[in-house]
N, C-alpha and C positions, 0 to 999 in steps of 0.2 A: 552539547545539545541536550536539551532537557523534553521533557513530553508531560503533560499533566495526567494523572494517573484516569480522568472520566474523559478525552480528548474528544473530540471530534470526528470526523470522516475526514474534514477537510483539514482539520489538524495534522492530522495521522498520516493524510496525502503526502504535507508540507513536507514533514519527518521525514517520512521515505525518500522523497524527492532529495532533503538535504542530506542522508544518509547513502545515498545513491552519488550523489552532486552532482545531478542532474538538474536542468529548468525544468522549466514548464511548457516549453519549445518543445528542447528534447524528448523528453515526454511523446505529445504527441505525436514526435514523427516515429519515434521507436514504438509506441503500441498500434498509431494508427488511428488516435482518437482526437478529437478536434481540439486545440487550442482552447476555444471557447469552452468547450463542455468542459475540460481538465481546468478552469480558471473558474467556472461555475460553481464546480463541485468545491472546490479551495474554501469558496467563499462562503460557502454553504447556501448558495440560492436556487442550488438543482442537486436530486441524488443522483446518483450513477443507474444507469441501464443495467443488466445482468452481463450483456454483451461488454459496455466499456468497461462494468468491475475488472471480470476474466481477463479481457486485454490488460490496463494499468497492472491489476498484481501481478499478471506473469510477467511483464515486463518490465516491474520494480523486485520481482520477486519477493514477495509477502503476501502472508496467508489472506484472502480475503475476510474471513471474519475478524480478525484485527482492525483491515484498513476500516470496517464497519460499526466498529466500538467494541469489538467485543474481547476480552482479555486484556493482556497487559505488554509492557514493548517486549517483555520474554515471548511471547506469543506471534513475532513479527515475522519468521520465517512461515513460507510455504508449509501447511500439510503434508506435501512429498518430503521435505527436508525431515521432519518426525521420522519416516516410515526408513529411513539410513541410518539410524541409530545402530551403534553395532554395541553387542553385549560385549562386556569386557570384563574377563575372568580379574580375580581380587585372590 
């Protein structure tokens, strides 16, 4: 599974979804957010609300500024997942 390094919103969705292996079913019933709107945003013919961002990334588990272009697929985990980093003596 590849990802383009400038991807999309709706790209970045796909990724998740296929990294997940999850549909786009699943999806919905697990965040709560409608079929339609999660097939919207895919397509790129609607952004996401601030409300369904929060719901899909916590429920795909990835940072929002990723699923939104911003970074790189290193940058795909949650902000909380950063803050568990344990130091590790050398």
């Amino acid at each position: 599974m590849r990802m383009r390094r400038n991807s999309t919103t709706g790209a970045r969705l796909k990724y998740a979804l296929q990294l997940k292996m999850i549909t786009e079913h699943q999806l919905s019933l697990l965040s709560g957010v409608s079929d339609s709107i999660i097939n919207r945003a895919i397509r790129e013919e609607s952004t996401l609300s601030e409300k369904n961002l929060i719901k899909i990334t916590e429920t795909l588990e990835v940072n929002p500024a990723w699923l939104l272009g911003y970074g790189t697929k290193d940058d795909i985990k949650p902000i909380w997942c950063n803050k568990l980093k344990i130091n590790k003596k050398r």
